[in-house]
C-alpha positions, 0 to 999 in steps of 0.5 A: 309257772308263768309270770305276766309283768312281773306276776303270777298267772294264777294270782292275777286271774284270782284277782281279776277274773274273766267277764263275758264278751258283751260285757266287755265290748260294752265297757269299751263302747262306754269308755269310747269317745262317740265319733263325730258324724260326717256331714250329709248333703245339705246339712246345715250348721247349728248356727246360722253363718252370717256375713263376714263372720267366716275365718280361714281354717287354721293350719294344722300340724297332723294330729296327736301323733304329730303332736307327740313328735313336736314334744320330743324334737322340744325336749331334745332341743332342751336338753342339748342331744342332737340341737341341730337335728332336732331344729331342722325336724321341728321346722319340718313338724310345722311345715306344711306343703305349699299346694295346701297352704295355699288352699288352706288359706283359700278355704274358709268356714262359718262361725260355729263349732270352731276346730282346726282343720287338717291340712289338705282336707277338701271342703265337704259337699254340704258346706257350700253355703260357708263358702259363699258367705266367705265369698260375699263381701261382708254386711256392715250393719253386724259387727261386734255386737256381743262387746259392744254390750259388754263395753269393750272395743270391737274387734271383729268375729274373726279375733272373737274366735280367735281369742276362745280357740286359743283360751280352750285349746292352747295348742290351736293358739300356738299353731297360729301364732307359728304358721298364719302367714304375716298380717297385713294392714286391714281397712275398718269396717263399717259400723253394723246395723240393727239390734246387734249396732256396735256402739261408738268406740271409747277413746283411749283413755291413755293421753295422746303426745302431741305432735309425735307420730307412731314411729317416734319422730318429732313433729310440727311445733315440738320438732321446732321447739327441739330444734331451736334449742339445739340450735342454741346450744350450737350457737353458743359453741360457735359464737364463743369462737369469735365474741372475744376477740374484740375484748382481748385487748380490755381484758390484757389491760386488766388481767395483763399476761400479755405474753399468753393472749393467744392462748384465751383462743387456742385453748378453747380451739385446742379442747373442742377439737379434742373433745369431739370424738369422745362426744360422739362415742358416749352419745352412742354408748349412754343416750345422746340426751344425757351427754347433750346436757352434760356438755351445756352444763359444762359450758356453762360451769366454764362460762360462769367461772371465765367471767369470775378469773382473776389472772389470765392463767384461770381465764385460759385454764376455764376457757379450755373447759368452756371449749371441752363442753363445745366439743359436746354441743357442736357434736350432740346437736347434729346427732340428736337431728339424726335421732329425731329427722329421717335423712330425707327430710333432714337436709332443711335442718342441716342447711339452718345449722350451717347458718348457725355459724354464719350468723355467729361469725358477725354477729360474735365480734358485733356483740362481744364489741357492744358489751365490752364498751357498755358494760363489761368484759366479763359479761362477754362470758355472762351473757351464755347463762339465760341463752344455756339454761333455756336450752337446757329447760327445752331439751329436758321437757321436750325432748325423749330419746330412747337409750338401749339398756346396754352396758358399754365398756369405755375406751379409756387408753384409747381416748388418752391417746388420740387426745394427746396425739391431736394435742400435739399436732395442733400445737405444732401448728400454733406454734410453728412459724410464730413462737418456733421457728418450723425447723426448730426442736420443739417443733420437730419434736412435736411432730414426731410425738404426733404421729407417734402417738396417732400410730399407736390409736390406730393400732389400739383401736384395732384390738379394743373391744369397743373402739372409740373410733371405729376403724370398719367405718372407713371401710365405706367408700362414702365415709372415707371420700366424705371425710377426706372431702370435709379436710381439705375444705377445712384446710382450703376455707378455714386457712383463706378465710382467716386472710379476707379480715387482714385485707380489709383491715389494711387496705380499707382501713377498717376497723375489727368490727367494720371487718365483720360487717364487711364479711355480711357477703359471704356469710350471706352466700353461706346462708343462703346455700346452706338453706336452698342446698338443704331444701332441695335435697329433701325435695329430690332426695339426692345430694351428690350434685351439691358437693360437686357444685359447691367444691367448683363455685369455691374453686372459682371463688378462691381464684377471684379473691387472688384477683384482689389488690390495692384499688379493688373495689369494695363491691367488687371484693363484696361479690368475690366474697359472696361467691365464695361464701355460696360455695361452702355454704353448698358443702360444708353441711352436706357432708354431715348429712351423708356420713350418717346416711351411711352409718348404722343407727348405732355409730351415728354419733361416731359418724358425726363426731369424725366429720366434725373433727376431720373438718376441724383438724383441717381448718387447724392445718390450714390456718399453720400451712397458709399463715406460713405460705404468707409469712414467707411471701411477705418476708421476701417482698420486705427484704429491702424494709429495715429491720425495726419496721418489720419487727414491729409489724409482724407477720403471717396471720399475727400481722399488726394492721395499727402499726402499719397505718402509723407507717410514713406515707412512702413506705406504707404504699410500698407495704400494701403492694407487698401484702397484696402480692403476699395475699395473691400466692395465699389465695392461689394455694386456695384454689389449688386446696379446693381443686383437690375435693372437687375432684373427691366429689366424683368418686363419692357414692349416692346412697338413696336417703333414708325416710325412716329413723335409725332408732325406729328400726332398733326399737322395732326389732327389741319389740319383735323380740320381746313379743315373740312366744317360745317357740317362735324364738325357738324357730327363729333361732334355728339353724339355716333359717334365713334372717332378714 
């Protein structure tokens, strides 16, 4: 007894019993699916071909048996037997030979009976026609005809098909998306003629942004409108540093804590300087809008709260948190530039920036001077209110900054312990030479926790997760020559500049305003390079010439002040200043521009941050190193002065320049000799500081600059990402695909 699939032969014949032949050859002709007849010569589609109308064949993959094949290959990739394998066949499924891709895109056939062509397959003898009409160039007059009836906006016949072959047979749509070669920007076609005119396209009912273009830019009046209220904030942080100084004296006489007057401006220099490159990690990490306005706000909380203190502890204490908001202002601005400016064209921003300081290095003592003789001290700290809160109004409506949906873990510990570190060598700094004496314990001790406490950063942020400071990027030669470059002109400006004031205070006799006025010359040499610098590098798109132009005319400017002496002339010591003022105004914003040129669009705010605080620390060391530079110079020249005389004059950068004009005539003329042979090796110092970038300037790399934003890419690619189909990720994930 035999069985056939698990039955008997007997039952199944019962139950199923024979039928003639024909009637069975007819049950299958019925059931066969009638076969499409070839095409003889001169056949001639049902629709006529038109115009314009003809669409390359799609590729295809080879029929259901391939079909079957890709299905498998998928469900091995699910599943996880054999990923590797089952990627590299799968892209072998939807490959196909070059010879015919590329006749495949050549050929091209009417709009009629749409169905995928097979690869390879030769053009029929009756399709000649279809050819043709490919070949032709396309008639204007008979474009999008049906959805200009229907309302819609015309597309053209060939994504018309495209549309129906992917809503009917799925996978020809899929095969599409995967192997149609990239799409190029196409020209618009002419209306069409006839019955079947396209009707005038709607407009977009979606409101257009003004003076945005499509990669997210500014432009135009909202990039000016943006700008300047970052150049507000900017201002503010800066003019901050020098508008109390004409003040002090009245605010000594009110709230007395005469012993702590300097700490009204360290504790603002202190607290930006520290602040700097956590500002520029938490732009990175939660959006540089939000932290640009966190920064106003808490410069303007201390502001408000300076102005209400009633002892010199609460003004040193709210001073301090003025400068922690500074830090974020100086910072946040000139990374938001980045945000919205390509660096080809940020070089003219970057150049009215540096005017910003400039402008509030005279205009600070000038305005701070006006109001404490017509109104009141406080309102040296009021007068920030109205000009924040515009900045904030601006920066709130005009300004939209896309922040990237990523959760971040924040450097706490090493945060801590850069604060602490730089807190320490700054005050080692402040101190030396003027509270302490430099080899004295505290200051001994000072250094030493310094340079511990830096030892430690470094070796923390090696292993965090999410450094607050990278160290990778002092990898590029660009950044680290560019950041070596910012400290020692920080060191070589900020340490000889601080000496012009006392000069022309002593030897002019001029008072602290008039000294400010004196200064116009090298601020405006400053203002002038900056601009010109700026401009001509977004004209050019170089920036190398400038750093090593502008670090020689300093080095030339430095010499000529140590040429300064007793009977100088006032326009004589005018055009030394302006000499020097155009050689860092040809530097000193570049080097901004350059380290986020390098950096990925993701550390540009650490990029920023490090070139500030570099420059910052630098000026820092510079104000400690030539302030003892010429107290000991001073001190030798004034050996043979008695001692009370001494005493009460000062020394270094705290020198009293009142109580020397009290001084008798012989002695005083004696004094002015000494402080100039003290200024001569001051300024010598200066010239040698500057030769050391003059030299880093030939060892920095020219990266050709950017005419695209950083974040543009960042949103190009998450956009690619998301519209991509399943099998495209699948593709793009597989191994040994390359990845541009």
């Amino acid at each position: 007894m035999a069985y056939c699939g698990g039955e008997r032969r007997e039952d199944l014949a019962q139950r199923c019993p024979p039928q003639p032949r024909a009637a069975r050859r007819e049950r299958a002709r019925a059931l066969r699916r009638p076969r499409r007849r070839r095409a003889r010569r001169g056949h001639h589609p049902p629709r006529r071909a038109r115009h314009g109308d003809a669409l390359p064949p799609l590729p295809h993959e080879g029929g259901a048996r391939r079909r079957r094949a890709r299905g498998r290959v998928r469900a091995a990739c699910r599943s996880g037997r054999g990923r590797s394998g089952a990627r590299r066949r799968l892209g072998r499924l939807h490959r196909l030979p070059r010879a015919r891709a590329r006749r495949a895109r050549s050929q091209s056939r009417p709009q009629g009976r749409a169905r995928c062509a097979r690869p390879g397959r030769s053009a029929r003898r009756g399709d000649a026609h279809s050819h043709a009409a490919a070949a032709s160039p396309p008639d204007p007059a008979r474009a999008g005809a049906g959805d200009a009836a229907r309302g819609l906006r015309s597309r053209g016949p060939a994504a018309r098909l495209l549309d129906r072959r992917s809503r009917h047979r799925p996978h020809c749509g899929r095969r599409a998306r995967l192997l149609a070669p990239l799409p190029r920007p196409a020209a618009r076609r002419a209306p069409r003629r006839g019955r079947h005119a396209a009707a005038p396209a709607a407009a977009d009912p979606r409101p257009a942004r003004a003076n945005r273009v499509s990669d997210g830019r500014l432009t135009g009046r909202a990039l000016w409108t943006v700008f300047a209220a970052l150049m507000l904030g900017m201002f503010l942080a800066a003019l901050d540093q020098t508008i109390v100084s004409t003040a002090l004296p009245t605010i000594v006489g009110d709230l007395g804590g005469l012993n702590h007057l300097s700490w009204v401006v360290t504790s603002y220099l202190l607290a930006s300087t520290v602040s700097t490159p956590l500002y520029g990690k938490l732009g990175d990490m939660m959006g540089r809008k939000p932290v640009f306005l966190a920064a106003i706000l808490i410069f303007l909380a201390g502001s408000m709260l300076a102005g209400l203190s009633q002892s010199m502890g609460e003004l040193i204490g709210f001073r301090a948190l003025q400068g922690i908001g500074a830090g974020g202002l100086m910072v946040g601005a000139q990374a938001i530039i980045a945000d919205i400016v390509p660096p080809r064209e940020r070089g003219r921003y970057m150049g009215l920036i540096g005017s910003v300081f400039a402008v509030a290095s005279v205009a600070g003592p000038l305005l701070g001077g006006f109001l404490v003789d017509n109104l009141s001290w406080r309102w040296v700290f009021y007068v920030n209110m109205p000009v924040g809160a515009l900045a904030v109004l601006i920066v709130v409506t005009r300004l939209h900054l896309h922040t990237p949906p990523v959760r971040h873990r924040i450097d706490i510990l090493g945060a801590t312990v850069l604060s602490a570190g730089v807190t320490a060598l700054i005050m080692l700094t402040t101190w030396g030479g003027n509270e302490y004496a430099w080899g004295s314990a505290p200051i001994v001790a000072l250094g030493v926790v310094g340079v511990a406490l830096l030892a430690v950063f470094v070796w923390w942020e090696t292993r965090a997760a999410e450094p607050i400071l990278p160290l990778s990027l002092f990898r590029s030669r660009v950044f680290s020559v560019a950041n070596a470059m910012g400290f020692t002109i920080g060191m070589a400006m900020f340490g000889a500049i601080v000496f012009i004031p006392l000069y022309l205070q002593l030897v002019y006799g001029a008072s602290p305003t008039s000294s400010g006025l004196r200064m116009l010359p090298l601020m405006a040499g400053l203002l002038a390079a900056a601009i010109a610098s700026g401009r001509a590098i977004s004209r050019i798109g170089r920036y190398k010439v400038f750093p090593v132009a502008g670090t020689a005319i300093l080095v030339v400017g430095m010499y000529l002040l140590s040429l300064l002496r007793v009977g100088t002339a006032p326009w004589l010591a005018s055009v030394y200043m302006l000499v020097v003022g155009v050689g860092i105004g040809l530097v000193m914003q570049v080097l901004v521009l350059v380290v986020q040129n390098d950096a990925r669009p993701e550390e540009i705010g650490v990029a920023t941050s490090t070139a500030t605080f570099f420059r910052s620390v630098g000026g820092s060391f510079g104000v400690a190193v030539f302030g003892t530079i010429f107290a000991s110079r001073l001190a030798g020249q004034l050996a043979h002065f008695p001692r009370s005389v001494t005493t009460r004059l000062g020394s270094g950068v705290h020198l009293n320049p009142a109580q020397a004009r009290h001084l008798p005539a012989a002695i005083h003329a004696d004094f002015l000799q000494a402080f100039a042979h003290a200024l001569h090796g001051v300024f010598l110092w200066g010239m040698a500081m500057a030769a050391v970038p003059f030299v880093l300037s030939w060892l920095l790399k020219e990266v050709p600059l950017r005419t695209t934003l950083g974040q543009t890419a960042e949103l190009s690619a998450e956009q690619a990402a998301a519209a991509a189909t399943p099998d495209e990720r699948l593709l793009a994930t597989a191994p040994g695909r390359p990845r541009h």
